[in-house]
N, C-alpha and C positions, 0 to 999 in steps of 0.2 A: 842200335839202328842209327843211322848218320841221317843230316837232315837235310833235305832239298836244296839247292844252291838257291840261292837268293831267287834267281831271274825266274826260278820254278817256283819258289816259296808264291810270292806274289800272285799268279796265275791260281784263278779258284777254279772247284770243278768240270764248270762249261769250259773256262778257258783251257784247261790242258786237255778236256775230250776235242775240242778246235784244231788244236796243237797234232795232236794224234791223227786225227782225221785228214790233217794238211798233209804230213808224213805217208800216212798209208795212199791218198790222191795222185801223191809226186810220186812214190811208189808203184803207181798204176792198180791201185786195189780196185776189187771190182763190190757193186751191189755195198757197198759204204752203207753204214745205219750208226746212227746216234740215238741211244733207249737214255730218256732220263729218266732213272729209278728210284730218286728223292721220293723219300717215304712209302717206298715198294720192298725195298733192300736197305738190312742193315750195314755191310760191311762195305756198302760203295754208294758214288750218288747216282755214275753214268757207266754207260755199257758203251763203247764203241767195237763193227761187227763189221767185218768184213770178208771178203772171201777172194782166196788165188787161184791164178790159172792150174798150177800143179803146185806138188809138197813144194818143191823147192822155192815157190814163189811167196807161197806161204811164209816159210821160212825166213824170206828174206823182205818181206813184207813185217814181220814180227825183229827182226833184225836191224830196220828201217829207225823204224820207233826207238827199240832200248839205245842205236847209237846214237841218235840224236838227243833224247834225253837219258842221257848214260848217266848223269846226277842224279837219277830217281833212287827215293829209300833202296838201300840196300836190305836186302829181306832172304830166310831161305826160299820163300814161298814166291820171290819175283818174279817168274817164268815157268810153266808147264810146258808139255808137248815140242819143244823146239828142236828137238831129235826128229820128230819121224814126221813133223810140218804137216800131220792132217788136221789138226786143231791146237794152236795154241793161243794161250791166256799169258798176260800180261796182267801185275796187278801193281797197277800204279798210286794206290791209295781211292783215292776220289773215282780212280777212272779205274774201266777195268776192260781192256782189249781183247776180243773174241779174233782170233785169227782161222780161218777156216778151209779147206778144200770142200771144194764145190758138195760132195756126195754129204762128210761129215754137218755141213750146215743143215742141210736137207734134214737130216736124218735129225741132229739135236734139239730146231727148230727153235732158237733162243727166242726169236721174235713173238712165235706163239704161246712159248711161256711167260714172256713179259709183255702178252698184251696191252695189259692197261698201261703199261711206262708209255709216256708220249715220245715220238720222233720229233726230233729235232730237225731245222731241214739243213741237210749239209754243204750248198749250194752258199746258204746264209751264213753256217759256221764256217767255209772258208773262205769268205770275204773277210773276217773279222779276227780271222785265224793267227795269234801270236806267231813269230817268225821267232821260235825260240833259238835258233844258230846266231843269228842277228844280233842277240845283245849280248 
């Protein structure tokens, strides 16, 4: 497994669900949510949750994110669903990208199973939002 570039290394959890959140915004994602799962969830700390107009936005909504951090661990498990853009995951380590069509959200309802994770407000997280292209 190869390891983060630098300018990512640095960036802790919040900072790259920030990072993420900023991409999917410029993106034009819709209904944006940041779940911090710190001590909810083993294998991540944050859920960033979004949803697109159609598959293809989806898609290119989850497409958004990996180009701009295209230095994240390489993994086989890096990306789910990005074929058929009704839900795709992104597993960035720390962070883990919920990409969604409208119906699919509804239906998987990440929000209601990780109600006790706190929101984050993402208004706040992208004031603060690293410009990872930038350095």
């Amino acid at each position: 497994m190869r390891q983060l570039k630098k300018q990512y290394r640095e960036l802790d959890g919040q900072e790259l669900a920030a990072a993420c959140a900023r991409i999917a915004s410029d993106a034009k994602a819709e209904e944006l949510v940041v779940l911090d799962v710190r001590g909810l969830a083993s294998f991540t700390d944050f859920f960033v949750i979004m949803s697109g107009r159609s598959t293809r936005h989806v898609q290119a909504l989850a497409e958004a994110i990996e180009e701009e951090l295209r230095s994240k661990r390489a993994s086989s498990k890096h990306s789910e669903g990005l074929q058929d853009g009704l839900w795709v995951l992104l597993d960035l380590g720390d962070v883990v990208v919920h990409a969604f069509y409208h119906e699919q959200r509804s239906f998987y309802d990440l929000e209601g199973l990780w109600h006790d994770a706190p929101r984050l407000d993402v208004d706040e997280l992208l004031l603060h939002s690293p410009s990872v292209q930038a350095q």
